[in-house]
Every structure is written in C-alpha cells, then in structure tokens.
Gaussian input, Z-matrix of N, CA and C with variables (Angstrom, degrees):
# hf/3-21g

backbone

0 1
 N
 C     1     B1
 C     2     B2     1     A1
 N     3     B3     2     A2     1     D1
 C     4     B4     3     A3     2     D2
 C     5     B5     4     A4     3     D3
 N     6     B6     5     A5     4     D4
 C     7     B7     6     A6     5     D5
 C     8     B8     7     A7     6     D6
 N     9     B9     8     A8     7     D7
 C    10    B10     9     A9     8     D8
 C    11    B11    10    A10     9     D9
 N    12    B12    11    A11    10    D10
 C    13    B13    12    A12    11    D11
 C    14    B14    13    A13    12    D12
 N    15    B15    14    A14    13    D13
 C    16    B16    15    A15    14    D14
 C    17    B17    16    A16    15    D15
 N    18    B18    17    A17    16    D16
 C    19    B19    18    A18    17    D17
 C    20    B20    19    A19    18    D18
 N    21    B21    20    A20    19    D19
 C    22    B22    21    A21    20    D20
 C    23    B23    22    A22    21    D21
 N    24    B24    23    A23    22    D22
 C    25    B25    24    A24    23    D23
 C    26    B26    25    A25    24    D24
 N    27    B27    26    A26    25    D25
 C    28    B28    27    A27    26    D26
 C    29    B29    28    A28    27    D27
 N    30    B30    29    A29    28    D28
 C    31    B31    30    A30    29    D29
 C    32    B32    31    A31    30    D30
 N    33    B33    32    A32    31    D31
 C    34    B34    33    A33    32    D32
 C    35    B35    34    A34    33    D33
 N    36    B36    35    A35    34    D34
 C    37    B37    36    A36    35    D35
 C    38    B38    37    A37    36    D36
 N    39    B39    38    A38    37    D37
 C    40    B40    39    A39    38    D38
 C    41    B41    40    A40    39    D39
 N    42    B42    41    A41    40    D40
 C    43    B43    42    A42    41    D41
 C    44    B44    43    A43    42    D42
 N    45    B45    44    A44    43    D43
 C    46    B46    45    A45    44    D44
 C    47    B47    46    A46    45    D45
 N    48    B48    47    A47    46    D46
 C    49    B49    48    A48    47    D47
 C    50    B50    49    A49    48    D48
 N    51    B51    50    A50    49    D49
 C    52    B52    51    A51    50    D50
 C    53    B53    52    A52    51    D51
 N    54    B54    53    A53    52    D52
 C    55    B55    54    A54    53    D53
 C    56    B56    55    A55    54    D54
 N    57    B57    56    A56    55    D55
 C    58    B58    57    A57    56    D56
 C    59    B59    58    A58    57    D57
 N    60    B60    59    A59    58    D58
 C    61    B61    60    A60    59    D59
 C    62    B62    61    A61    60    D60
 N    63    B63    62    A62    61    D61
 C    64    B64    63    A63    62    D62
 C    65    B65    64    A64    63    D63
 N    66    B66    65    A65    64    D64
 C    67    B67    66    A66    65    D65
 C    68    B68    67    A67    66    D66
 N    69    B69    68    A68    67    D67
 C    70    B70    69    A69    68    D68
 C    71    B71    70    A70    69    D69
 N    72    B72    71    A71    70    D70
 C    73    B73    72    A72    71    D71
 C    74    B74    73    A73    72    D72
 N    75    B75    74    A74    73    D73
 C    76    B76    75    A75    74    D74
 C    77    B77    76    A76    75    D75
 N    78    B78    77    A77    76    D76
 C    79    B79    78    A78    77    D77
 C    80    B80    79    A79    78    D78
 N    81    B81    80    A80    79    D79
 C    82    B82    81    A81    80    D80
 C    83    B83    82    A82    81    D81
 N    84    B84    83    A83    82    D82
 C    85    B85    84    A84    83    D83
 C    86    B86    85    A85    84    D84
 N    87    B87    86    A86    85    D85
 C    88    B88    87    A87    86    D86
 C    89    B89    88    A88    87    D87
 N    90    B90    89    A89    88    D88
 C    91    B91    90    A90    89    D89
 C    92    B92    91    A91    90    D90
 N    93    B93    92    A92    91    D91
 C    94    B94    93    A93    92    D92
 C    95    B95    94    A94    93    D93
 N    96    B96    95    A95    94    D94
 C    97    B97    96    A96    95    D95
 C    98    B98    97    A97    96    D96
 N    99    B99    98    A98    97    D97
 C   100   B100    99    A99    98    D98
 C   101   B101   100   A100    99    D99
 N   102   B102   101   A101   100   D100
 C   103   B103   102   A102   101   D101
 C   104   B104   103   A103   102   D102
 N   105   B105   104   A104   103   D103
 C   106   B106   105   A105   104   D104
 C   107   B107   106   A106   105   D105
 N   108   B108   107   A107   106   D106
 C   109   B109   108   A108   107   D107
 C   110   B110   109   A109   108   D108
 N   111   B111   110   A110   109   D109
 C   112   B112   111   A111   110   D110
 C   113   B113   112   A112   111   D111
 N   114   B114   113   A113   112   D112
 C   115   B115   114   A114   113   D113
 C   116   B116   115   A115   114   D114
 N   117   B117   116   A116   115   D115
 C   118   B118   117   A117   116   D116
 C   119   B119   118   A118   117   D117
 N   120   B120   119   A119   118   D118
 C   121   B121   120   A120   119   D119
 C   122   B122   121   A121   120   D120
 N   123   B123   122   A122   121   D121
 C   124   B124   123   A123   122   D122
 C   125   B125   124   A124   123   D123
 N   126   B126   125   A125   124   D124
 C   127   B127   126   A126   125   D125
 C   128   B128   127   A127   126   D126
 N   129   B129   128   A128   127   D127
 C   130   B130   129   A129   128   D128
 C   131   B131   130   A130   129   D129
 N   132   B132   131   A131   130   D130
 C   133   B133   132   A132   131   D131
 C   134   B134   133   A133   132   D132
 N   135   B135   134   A134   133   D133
 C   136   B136   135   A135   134   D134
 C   137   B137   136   A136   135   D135
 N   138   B138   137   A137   136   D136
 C   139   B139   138   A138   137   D137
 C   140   B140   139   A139   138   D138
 N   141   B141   140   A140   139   D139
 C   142   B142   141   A141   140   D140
 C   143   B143   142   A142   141   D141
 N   144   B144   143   A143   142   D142
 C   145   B145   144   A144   143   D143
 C   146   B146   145   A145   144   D144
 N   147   B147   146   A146   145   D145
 C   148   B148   147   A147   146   D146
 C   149   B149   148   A148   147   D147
 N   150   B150   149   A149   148   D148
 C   151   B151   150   A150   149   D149
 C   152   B152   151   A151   150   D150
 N   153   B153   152   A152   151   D151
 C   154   B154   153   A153   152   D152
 C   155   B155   154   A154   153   D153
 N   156   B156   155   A155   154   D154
 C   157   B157   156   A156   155   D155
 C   158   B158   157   A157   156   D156
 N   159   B159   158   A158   157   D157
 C   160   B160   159   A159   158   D158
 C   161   B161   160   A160   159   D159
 N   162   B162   161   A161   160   D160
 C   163   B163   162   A162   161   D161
 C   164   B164   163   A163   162   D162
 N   165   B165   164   A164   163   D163
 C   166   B166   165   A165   164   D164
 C   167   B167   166   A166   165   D165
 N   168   B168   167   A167   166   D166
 C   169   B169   168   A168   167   D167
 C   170   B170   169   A169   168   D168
 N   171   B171   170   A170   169   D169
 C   172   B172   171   A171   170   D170
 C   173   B173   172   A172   171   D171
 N   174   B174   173   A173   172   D172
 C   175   B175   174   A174   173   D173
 C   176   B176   175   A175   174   D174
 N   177   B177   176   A176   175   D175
 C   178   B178   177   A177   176   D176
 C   179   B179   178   A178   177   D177
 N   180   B180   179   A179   178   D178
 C   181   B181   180   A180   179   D179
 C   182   B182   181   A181   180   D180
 N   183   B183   182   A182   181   D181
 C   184   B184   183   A183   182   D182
 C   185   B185   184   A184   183   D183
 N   186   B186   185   A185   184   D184
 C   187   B187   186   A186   185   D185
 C   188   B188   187   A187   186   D186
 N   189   B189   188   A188   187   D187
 C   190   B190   189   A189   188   D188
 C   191   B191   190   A190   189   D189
 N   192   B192   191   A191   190   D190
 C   193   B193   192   A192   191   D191
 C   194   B194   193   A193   192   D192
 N   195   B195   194   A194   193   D193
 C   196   B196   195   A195   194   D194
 C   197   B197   196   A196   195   D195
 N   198   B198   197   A197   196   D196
 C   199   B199   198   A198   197   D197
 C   200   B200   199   A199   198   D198
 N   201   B201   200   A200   199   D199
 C   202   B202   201   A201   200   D200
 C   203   B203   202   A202   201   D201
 N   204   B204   203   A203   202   D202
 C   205   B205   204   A204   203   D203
 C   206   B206   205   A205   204   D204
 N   207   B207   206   A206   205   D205
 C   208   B208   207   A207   206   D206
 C   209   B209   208   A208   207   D207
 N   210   B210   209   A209   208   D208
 C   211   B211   210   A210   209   D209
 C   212   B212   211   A211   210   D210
 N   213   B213   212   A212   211   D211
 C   214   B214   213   A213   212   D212
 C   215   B215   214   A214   213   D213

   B1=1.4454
   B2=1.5274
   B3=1.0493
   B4=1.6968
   B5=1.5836
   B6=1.3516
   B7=1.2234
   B8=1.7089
   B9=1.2944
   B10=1.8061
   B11=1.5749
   B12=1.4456
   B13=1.6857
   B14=1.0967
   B15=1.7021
   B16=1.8255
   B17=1.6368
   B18=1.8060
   B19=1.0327
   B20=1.3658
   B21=1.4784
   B22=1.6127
   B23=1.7546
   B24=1.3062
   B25=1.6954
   B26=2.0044
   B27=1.4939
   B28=1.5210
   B29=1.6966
   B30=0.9337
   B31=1.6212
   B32=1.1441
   B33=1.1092
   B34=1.8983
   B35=1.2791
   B36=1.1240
   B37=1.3654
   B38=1.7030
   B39=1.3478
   B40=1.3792
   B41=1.3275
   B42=1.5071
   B43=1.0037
   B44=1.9212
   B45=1.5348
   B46=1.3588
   B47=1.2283
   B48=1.5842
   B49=1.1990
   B50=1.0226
   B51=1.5180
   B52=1.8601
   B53=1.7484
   B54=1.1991
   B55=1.4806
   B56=1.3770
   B57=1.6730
   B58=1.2364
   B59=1.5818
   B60=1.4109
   B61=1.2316
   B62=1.6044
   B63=1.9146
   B64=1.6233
   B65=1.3263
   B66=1.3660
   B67=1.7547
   B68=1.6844
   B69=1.1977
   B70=1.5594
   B71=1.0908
   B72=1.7973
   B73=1.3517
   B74=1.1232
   B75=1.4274
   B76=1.4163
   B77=1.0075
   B78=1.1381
   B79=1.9644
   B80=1.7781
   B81=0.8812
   B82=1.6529
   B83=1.5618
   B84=1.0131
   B85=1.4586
   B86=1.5489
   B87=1.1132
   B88=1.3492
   B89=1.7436
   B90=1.3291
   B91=1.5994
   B92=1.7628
   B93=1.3138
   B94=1.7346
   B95=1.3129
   B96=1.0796
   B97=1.5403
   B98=1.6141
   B99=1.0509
   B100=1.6968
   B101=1.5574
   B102=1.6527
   B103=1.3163
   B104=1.7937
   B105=1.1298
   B106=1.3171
   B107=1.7899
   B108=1.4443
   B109=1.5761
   B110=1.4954
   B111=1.7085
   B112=0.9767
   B113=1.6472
   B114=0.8196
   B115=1.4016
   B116=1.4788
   B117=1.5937
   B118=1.4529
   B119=1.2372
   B120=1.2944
   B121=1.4525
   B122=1.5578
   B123=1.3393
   B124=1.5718
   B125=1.7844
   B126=1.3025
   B127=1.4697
   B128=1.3762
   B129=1.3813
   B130=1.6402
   B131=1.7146
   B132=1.8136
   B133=1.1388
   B134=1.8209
   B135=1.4210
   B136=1.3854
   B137=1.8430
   B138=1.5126
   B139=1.3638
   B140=1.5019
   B141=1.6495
   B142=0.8867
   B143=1.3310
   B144=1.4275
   B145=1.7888
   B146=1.6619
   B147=0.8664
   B148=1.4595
   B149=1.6987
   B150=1.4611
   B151=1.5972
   B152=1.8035
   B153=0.9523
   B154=2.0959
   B155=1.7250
   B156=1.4607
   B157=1.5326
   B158=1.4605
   B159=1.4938
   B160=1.2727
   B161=1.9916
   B162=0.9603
   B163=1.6442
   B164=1.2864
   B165=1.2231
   B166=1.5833
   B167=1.1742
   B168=1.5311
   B169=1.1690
   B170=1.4609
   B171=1.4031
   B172=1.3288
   B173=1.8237
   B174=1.3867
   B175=1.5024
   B176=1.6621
   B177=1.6465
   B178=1.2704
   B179=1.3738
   B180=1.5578
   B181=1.5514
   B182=1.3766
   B183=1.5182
   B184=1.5652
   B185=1.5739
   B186=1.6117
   B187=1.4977
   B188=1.6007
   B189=1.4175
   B190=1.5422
   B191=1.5113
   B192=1.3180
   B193=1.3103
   B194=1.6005
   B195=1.4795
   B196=1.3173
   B197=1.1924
   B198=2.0827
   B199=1.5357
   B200=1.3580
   B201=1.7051
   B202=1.3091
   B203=1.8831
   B204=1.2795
   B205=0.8710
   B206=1.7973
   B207=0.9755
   B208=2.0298
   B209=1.6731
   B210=1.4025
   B211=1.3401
   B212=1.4742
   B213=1.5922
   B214=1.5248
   B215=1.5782
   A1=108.82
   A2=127.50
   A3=141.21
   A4=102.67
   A5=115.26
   A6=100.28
   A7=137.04
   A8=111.98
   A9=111.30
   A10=85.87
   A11=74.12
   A12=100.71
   A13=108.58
   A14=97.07
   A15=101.08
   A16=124.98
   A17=109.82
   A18=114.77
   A19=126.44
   A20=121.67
   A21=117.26
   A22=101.62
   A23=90.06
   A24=108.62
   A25=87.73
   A26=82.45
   A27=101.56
   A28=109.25
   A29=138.28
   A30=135.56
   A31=137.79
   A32=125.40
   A33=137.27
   A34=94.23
   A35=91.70
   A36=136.14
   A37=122.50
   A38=115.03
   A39=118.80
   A40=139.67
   A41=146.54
   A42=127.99
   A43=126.61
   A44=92.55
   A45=115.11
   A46=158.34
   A47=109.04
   A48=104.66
   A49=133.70
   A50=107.58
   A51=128.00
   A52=115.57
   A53=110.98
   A54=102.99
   A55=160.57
   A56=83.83
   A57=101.45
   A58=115.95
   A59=139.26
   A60=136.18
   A61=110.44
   A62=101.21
   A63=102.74
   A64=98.19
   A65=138.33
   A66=144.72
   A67=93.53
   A68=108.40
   A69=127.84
   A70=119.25
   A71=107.25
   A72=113.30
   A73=111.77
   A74=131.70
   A75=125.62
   A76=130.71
   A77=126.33
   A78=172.76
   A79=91.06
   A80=103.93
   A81=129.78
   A82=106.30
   A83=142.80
   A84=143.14
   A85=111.27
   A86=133.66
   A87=126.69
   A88=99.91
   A89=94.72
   A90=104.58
   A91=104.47
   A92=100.70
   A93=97.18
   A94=130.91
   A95=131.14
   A96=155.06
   A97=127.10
   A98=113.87
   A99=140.66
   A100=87.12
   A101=88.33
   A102=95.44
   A103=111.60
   A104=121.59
   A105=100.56
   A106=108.87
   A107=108.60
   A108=103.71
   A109=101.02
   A110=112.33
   A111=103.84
   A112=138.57
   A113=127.63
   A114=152.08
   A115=132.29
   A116=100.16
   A117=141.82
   A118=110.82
   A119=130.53
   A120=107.57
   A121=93.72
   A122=129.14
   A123=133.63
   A124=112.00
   A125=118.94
   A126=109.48
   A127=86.22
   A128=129.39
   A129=131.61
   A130=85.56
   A131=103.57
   A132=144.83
   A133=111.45
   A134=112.91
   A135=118.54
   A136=101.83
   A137=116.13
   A138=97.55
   A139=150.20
   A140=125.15
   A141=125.16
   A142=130.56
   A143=132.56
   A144=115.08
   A145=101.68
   A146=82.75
   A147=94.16
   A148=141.17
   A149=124.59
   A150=115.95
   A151=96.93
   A152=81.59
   A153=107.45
   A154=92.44
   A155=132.69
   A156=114.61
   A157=104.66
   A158=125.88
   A159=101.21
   A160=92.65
   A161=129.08
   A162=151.98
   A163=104.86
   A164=129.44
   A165=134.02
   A166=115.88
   A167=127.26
   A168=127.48
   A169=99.72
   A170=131.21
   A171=124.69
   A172=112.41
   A173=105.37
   A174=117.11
   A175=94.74
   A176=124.05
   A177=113.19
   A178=100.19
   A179=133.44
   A180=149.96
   A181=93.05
   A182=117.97
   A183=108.07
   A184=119.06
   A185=97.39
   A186=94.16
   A187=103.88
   A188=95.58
   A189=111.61
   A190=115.88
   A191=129.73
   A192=127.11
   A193=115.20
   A194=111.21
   A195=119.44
   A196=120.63
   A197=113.95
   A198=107.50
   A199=103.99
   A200=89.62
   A201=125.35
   A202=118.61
   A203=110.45
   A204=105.96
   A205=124.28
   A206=92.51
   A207=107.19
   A208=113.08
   A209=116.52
   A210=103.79
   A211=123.84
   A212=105.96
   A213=119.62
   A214=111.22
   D1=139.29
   D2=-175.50
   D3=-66.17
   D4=124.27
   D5=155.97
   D6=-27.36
   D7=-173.42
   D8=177.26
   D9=-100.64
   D10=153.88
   D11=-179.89
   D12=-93.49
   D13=126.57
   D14=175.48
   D15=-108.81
   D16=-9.41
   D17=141.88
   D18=-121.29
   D19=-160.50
   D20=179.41
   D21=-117.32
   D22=141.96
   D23=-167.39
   D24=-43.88
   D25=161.35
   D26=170.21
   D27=-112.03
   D28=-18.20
   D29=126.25
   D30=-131.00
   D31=130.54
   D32=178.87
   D33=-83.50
   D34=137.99
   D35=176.74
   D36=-110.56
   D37=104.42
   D38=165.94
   D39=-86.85
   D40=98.20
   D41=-152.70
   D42=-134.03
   D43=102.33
   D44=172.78
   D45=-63.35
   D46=66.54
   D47=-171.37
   D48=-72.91
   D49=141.54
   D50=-174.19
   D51=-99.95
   D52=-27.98
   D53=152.93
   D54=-151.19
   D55=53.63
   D56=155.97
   D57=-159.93
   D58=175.15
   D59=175.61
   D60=-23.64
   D61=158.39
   D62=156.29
   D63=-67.54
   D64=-45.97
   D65=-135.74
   D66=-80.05
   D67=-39.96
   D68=176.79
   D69=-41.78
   D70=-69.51
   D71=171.46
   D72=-61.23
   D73=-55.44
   D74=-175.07
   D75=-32.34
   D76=-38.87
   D77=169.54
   D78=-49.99
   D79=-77.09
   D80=-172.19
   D81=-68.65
   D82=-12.67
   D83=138.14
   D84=-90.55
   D85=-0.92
   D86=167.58
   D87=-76.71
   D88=-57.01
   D89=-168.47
   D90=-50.49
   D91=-46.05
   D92=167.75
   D93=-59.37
   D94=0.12
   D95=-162.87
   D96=63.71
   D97=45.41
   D98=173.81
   D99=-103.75
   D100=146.56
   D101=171.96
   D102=-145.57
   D103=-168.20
   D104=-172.05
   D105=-102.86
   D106=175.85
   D107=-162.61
   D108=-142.55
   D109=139.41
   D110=173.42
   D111=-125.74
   D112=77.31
   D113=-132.30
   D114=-91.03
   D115=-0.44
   D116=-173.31
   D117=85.84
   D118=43.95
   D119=-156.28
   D120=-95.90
   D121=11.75
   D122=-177.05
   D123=53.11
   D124=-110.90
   D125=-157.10
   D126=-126.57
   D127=85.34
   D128=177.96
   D129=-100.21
   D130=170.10
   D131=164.72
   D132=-64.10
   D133=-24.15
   D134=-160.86
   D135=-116.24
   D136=143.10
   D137=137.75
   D138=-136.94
   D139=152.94
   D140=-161.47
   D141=-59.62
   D142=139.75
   D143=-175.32
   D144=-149.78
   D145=176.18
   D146=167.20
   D147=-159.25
   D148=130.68
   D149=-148.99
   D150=-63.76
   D151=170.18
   D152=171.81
   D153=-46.26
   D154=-35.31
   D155=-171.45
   D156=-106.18
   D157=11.63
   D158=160.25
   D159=129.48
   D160=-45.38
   D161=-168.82
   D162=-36.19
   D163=123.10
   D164=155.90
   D165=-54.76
   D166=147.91
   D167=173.74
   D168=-165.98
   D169=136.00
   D170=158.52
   D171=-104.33
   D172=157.42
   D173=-175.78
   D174=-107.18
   D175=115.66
   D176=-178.18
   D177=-96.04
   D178=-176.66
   D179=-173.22
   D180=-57.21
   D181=152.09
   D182=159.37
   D183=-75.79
   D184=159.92
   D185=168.69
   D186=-115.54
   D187=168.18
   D188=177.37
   D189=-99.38
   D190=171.70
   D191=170.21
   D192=-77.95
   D193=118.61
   D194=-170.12
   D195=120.10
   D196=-35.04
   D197=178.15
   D198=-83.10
   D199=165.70
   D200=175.69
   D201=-92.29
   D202=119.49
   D203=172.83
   D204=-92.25
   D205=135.11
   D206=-175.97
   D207=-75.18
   D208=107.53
   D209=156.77
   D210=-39.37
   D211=154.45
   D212=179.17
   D213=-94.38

C-alpha cells in the first residue's frame, strides 16, 4: 500500500479502456503493482488506484467502438 499522501498529484490521470473490461483492466494494473484506493469517493462509475509510487489514477467503464465519451 503507498504511503499517505502529503501532497496532491500534479496530474490525474484517467484511464479508458476500449478492449477489454473495467474489472479487466483493474486486474491488469493490479498485476502491475497498482493497487486500488480508497478515497471516499462512495459508489462512483470509476475506480480509484494507485501506481507502486503512490500516483492517483482512476479506471473509468469501458468503451466500445462507436461510443461517445461524456466530459466530467
């Protein structure tokens, strides 16, 4: 698990996978040594993780070929 954070990232990172599951990727950055994070974000669409040095990152829903993705 990453230490506590003593400052706030200098960029977030969103990351959308197109082919294959969210659960997939999640899976597949675990195995890379990211792990997941919990940050209060309650029952969002996305989830939270974080790399081997500590870094925010969320994993959003996958998309398919053709959708549109919605600004936040």
């Amino acid at each position: 698990m990453p230490e506590d954070k003593v400052t706030k990232n200098g960029v977030h990172i969103d990351v959308t996978p197109a082919h294959r599951s969210q659960e997939d990727e999640v899976d597949r950055l675990v195995n890379l040594g990211a792990c997941r994070v919990d940050i209060g974000q309650g029952t969002t669409p996305w989830v939270v993780m974080a790399g081997p040095e500590g870094n925010e990152f969320c994993v959003m829903p996958a998309i398919g070929p053709g959708d549109q993705v919605e600004p936040v």
